[in-house]
N, C-alpha and C positions, 0 to 999 in steps of 0.2 A: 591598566587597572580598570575593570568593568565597574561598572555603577549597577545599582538594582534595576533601573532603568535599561539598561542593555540585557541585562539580566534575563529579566522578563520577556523584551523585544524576542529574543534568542528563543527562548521558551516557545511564545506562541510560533516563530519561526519553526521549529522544528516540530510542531506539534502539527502544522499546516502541510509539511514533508511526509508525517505518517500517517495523515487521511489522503494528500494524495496518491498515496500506495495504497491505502486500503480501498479508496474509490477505484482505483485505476484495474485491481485485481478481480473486482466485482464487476468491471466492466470486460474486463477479459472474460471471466467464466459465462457471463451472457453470453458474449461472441463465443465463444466454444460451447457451451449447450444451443444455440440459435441454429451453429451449424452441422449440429451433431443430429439434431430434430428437423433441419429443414426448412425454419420459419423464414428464412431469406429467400425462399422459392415460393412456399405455403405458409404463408402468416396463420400463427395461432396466437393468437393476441390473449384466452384464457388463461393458455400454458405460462405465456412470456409473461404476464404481471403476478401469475405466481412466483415463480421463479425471482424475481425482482423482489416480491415482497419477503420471499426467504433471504436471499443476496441481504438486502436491506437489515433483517434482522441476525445475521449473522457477525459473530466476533470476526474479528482480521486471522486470526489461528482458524477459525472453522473455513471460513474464506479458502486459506492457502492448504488446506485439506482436500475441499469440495475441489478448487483445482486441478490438486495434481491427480484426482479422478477423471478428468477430462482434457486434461494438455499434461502431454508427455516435459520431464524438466528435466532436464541433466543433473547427473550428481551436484555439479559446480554452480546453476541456478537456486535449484533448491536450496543448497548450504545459503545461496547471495538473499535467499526469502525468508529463510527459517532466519539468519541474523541477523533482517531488518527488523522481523518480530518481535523478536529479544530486543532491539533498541528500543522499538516503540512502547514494548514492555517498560524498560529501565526506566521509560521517560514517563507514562502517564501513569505507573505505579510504585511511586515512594519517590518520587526524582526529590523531593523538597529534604523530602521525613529521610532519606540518608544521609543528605549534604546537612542537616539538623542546623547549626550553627554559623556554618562555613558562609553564609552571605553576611554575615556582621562584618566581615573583617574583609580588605583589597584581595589579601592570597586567595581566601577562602571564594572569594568572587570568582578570581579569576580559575579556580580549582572546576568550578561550578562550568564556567564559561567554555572550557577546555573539554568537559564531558558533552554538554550539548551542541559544542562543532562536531566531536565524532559523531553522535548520532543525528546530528543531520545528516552530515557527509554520508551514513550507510543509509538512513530511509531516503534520500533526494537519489541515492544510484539506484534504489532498489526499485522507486519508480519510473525513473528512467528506462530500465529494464523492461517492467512490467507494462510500462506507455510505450515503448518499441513493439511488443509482443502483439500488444493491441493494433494497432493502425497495420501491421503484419492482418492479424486475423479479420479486419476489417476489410483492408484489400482485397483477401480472399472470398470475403460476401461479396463484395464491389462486383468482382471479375464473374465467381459463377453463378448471381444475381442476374450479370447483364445476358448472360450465357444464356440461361434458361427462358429470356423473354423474347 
């Protein structure tokens, strides 16, 4: 039986899951516009804090748009982005205002409790992913960073 106390915990838990998917996908599209322009050889430090400040004020759907303009995704990644979206949706739009009633009562708690493990469970792999992706395209500044000096 959850407590509202757990309830909660849970909440901000998985609310922490799908910033860091959205951070981590903002930070991939850097590394993929950085290398795509070159600033890991020629720094354009103008370019890069525009770009940052776009990243920055972009939704997490605009995000994984602007992506898959610049890194190729497989059918099968994409579907694993497009459904972490939809979770992080579920959660920060309406997650209380559907469950309405359902934390008054043990079942209704644990009803509660039961939807925000799955959607952690898809935003925590979906970052995982997207934080693989990254330290990939990082290496790859790493390696022909060192190359060109």
């Amino acid at each position: 039986m959850a407590t509202r106390d757990e309830l909660y915990a849970k909440f901000g838990i998985t609310a922490e899951a799908a910033q860091l998917f959205e951070t981590e996908l903002g930070t991939l599209l850097l590394c993929a516009r950085g290398l795509e322009s070159g600033w890991h050889v020629v720094p354009d430090r103008e370019r890069g804090w525009d770009l940052l400040r776009d990243i920055d004020r972009s939704t997490l759907g605009g995000l994984l748009s602007k992506l898959k303009r610049h890194v190729e995704l497989d059918d099968d990644l994409s579907a694993r982005f497009a459904s972490a979206l939809s979770a992080r949706n579920r959660l920060n739009h309406g997650f209380y205002e559907r469950h309405d009633f359902k934390i008054q009562t043990d079942e209704g708690r644990d009803k509660m409790m039961a939807e925000l493990e799955a959607l952690h469970d898809e935003l925590f792999g979906a970052w995982r992913l997207a934080s693989a992706m990254t330290s990939l395209a990082t290496e790859v500044i790493k390696r022909e960073g060192a190359i060109t000096k």
